[in-house]
N, C-alpha and C positions, 0 to 999 in steps of 0.2 A: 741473959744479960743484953738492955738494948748498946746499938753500938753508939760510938757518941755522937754521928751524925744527927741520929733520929731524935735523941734528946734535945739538941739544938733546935734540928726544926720543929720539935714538939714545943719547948719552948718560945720559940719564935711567934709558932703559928697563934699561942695561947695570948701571946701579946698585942699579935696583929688582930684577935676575935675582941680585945681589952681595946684599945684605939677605936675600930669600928665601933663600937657600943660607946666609946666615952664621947667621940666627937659625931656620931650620928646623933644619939640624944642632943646634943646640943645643938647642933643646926637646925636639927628638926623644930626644937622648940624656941629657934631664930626665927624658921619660915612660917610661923603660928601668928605672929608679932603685924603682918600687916595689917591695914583694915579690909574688911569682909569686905568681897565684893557685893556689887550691888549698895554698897551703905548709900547714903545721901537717896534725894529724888529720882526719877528717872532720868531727868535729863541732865544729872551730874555724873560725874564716874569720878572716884578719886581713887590715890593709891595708883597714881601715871605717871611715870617720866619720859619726858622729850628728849629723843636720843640728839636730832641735830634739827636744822631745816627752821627754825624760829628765830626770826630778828629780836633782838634784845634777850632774850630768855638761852645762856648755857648749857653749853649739852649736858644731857643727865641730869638736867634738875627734875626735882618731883614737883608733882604739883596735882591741881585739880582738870579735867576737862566740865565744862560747861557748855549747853547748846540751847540755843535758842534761833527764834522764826531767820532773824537775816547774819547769825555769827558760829563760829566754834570759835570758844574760849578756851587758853590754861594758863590758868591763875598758880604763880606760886609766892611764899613769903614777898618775895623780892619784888614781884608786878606780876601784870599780864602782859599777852598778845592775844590778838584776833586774826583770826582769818572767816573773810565774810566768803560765805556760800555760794556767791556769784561767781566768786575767782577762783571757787575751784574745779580743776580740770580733769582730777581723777582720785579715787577711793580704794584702796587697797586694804585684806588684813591678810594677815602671817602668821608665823611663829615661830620660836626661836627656845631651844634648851641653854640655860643661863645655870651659871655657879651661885647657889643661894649662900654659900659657908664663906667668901672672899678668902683673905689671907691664912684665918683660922683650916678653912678644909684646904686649902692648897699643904699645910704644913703638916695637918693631917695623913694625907697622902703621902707624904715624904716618907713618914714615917712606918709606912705599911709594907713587912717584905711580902716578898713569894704573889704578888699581882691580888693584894687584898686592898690595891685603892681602888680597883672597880667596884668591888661592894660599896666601899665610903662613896664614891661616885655615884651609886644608884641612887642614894639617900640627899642625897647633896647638890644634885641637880633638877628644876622644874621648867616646866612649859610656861611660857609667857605668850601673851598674845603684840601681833605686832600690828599698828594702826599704821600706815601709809597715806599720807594728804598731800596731793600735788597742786598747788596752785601758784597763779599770779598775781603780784603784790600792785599795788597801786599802779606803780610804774612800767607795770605789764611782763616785769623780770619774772623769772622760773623759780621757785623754792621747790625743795623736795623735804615735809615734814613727816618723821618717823616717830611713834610713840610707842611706850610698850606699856601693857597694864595685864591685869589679870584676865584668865583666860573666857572665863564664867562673862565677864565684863564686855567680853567684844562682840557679841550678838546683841547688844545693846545698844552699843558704839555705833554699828554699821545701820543698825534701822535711825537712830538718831540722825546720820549724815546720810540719810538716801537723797542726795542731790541729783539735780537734772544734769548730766556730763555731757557740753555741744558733741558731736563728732565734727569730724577725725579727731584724732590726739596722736603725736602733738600740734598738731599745723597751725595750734593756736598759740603756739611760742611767738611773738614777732619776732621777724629777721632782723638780720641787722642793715642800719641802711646805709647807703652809700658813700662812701670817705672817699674825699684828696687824697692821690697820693703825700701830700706834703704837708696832711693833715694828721700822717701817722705818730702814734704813740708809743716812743720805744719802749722794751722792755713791760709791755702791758698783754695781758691775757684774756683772751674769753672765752668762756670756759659750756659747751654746747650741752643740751640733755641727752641724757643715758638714756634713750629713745629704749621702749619697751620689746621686745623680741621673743616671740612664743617659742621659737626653736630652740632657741640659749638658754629655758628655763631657768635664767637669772632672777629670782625673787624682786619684786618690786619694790619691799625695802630697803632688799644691796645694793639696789638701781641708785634710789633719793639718798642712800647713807653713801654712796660711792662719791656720786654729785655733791653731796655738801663738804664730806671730807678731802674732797678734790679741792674745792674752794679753800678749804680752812688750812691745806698743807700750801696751796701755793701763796696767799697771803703772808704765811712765816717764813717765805723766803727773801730775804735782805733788798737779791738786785732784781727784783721783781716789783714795780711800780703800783701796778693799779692790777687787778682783778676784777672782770665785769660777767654780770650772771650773763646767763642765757633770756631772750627777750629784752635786752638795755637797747633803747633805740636811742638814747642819747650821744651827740658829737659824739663824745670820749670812746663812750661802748663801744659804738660801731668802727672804732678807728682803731683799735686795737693791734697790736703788731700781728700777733698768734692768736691763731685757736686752736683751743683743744679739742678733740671727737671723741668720747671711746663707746664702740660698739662693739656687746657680749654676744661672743659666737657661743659656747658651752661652760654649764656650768656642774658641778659638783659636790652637792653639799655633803659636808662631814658631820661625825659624830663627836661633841667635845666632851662629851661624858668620858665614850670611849680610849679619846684622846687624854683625857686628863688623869687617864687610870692607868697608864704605863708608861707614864713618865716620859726621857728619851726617843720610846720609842711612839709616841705621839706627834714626833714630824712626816712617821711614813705611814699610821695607821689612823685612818678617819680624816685626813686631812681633806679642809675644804678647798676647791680650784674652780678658777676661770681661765679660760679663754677667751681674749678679745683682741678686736683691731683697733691699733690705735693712729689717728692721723692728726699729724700737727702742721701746718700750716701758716702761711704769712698773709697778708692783709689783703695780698692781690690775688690770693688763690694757691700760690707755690708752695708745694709741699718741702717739708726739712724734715720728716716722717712719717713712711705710710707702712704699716706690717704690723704682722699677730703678735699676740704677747699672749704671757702666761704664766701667773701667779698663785701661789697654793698658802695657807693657815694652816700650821699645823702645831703651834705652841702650844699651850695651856690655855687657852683663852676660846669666848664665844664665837662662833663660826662668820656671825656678822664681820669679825674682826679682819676676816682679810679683804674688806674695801680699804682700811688703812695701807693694808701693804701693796694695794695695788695704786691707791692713790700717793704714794712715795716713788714706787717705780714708774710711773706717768711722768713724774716732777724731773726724779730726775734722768728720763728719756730728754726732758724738754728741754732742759740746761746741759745735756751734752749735745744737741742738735743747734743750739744757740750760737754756743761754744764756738761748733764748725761752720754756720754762717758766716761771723762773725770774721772769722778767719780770712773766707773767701773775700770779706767785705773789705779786705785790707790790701787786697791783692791788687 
């Protein structure tokens, strides 16, 4: 006679092999559904989305890359952008394991006892390639553009944009140039490159996603006026109250496959970390912040995802440093 334990977990387990099979075919024949790589000409690649880093085009939109003698294009429903060849300062690729199942295998997972969401997890998650284009817009400002597309696709990619890159990099950010004191701009930011660092092994898409989503969280904050890239030689730009710095001392990347197969305990196992210095500073030089920081990803989500969480805690370092200027400023 088994004991009743064992019927349970025999039942259980029969359930959790019934889930695995019902929601692994299904993703699977979700992640069947893109277009082939390689489709279009050579010098098209579709089947891209733009993670940030492109004026007018939203993050995550899908779209086309195109490439021709003096542009890189992507086209999507809504328009394009370009970035011409000349402006750009650097070429990077990557790669990144992403959730192909979204809400579907997340709920899947829930439902698996005894740590059978790692199996859904093996089936559920694939390799993307990451495309990194760092260039200067007209106005000489710093963008950091991140793509992902298929992986087959990005040895394609990269012979496509074999551009001439001046050296050094970056020293071709312009500075910013000299402001009045009385020409300052309160409550206004500008926000410096995530200057690249071989020692930090910081990926150079976390770098340009770090940067953009640094921009995009301090814009949604209410008493914060203006936000100026890095390279704005304009009045305004260079008169900025604050800057921001953050340079990556160390970094750590996780496994969110991993992570996404034990639930809970995915904020302590696979989680992704950095280590950085961050210095924020006033118009004349005076620092209101200079020290290490150190943020970790360890949710359900892709690894990319803790540039969000470190561009929150930058933001709000900067508004409690404000805060206590401010203070003093009363005194």
């Amino acid at each position: 006679m088994l004991h009743p334990f064992t019927n349970f977990a025999k039942h259980y387990t029969l359930k959790s092999v019934a889930v695995i099979v019902f929601f692994g075919t299904s993703l699977l024949a979700q992640q069947r559904e893109p277009v082939p790589p390689g489709s279009g000409s050579p010098n098209q690649i579709v089947a891209v989305k733009a993670l940030v880093g492109l004026d007018g085009v939203k993050p995550n939109s899908e779209g086309m890359l195109s490439f021709s003698a003096t542009d890189l294009r992507f086209t999507t429903q809504q328009g394009s952008a370009d970035i011409a060849r000349r402006r750009i300062i650097a070429v990077f690729s990557g790669d990144e394991r992403v959730e192909t199942g979204g809400t579907t295998a997340r709920i899947g997972r829930m439902l698996i006892p005894y740590g059978g969401g790692l199996a859904l997890a093996t089936v559920t998650h694939k390799k993307v390639g990451l495309l990194t284009v760092e260039f200067l817009d007209v106005s000489g400002e710093y963008h950091g553009a991140v793509f992902a597309l298929n992986t087959d696709d990005m040895e394609n990619t990269i012979q496509q944009l074999r551009v001439s890159v001046p050296a050094p990099y970056p020293s071709r950010v312009p500075a910013a140039l000299a402001c009045p004191a009385q020409k300052v701009e309160e409550n206004t930011i500008r926000v410096e490159v995530v200057g690249p660092d071989p020692q930090s092994d910081f990926p150079s898409e976390d770098r340009a996603l770090l940067y953009e989503r640094l921009l995009q969280q301090l814009k949604s904050e209410k008493t914060i006026q203006n936000v100026y890239r890095a390279g704005d030689r304009s009045a305004e730009g260079s008169c900025a109250e604050f800057t921001v710095t953050v340079r990556p001392i160390a970094f750590t990347k996780g496994d969110q496959a991993v992570r996404a197969s034990v639930g809970p305990l995915g904020h302590f196992v696979g989680t992704t970390k950095l280590s950085y210095h961050l210095t924020l500073s006033r118009q004349d030089g005076t620092l209101i912040f200079d020290g290490d920081m150190k943020n970790s990803e360890g949710s359900d989500s892709d690894s990319l995802n803790v540039t969000k969480v470190i561009s929150k805690a930058v933001v709000k370092n900067l508004k409690k440093a404000r805060t206590q200027l401010r203070k003093t400023q009363l005194v």
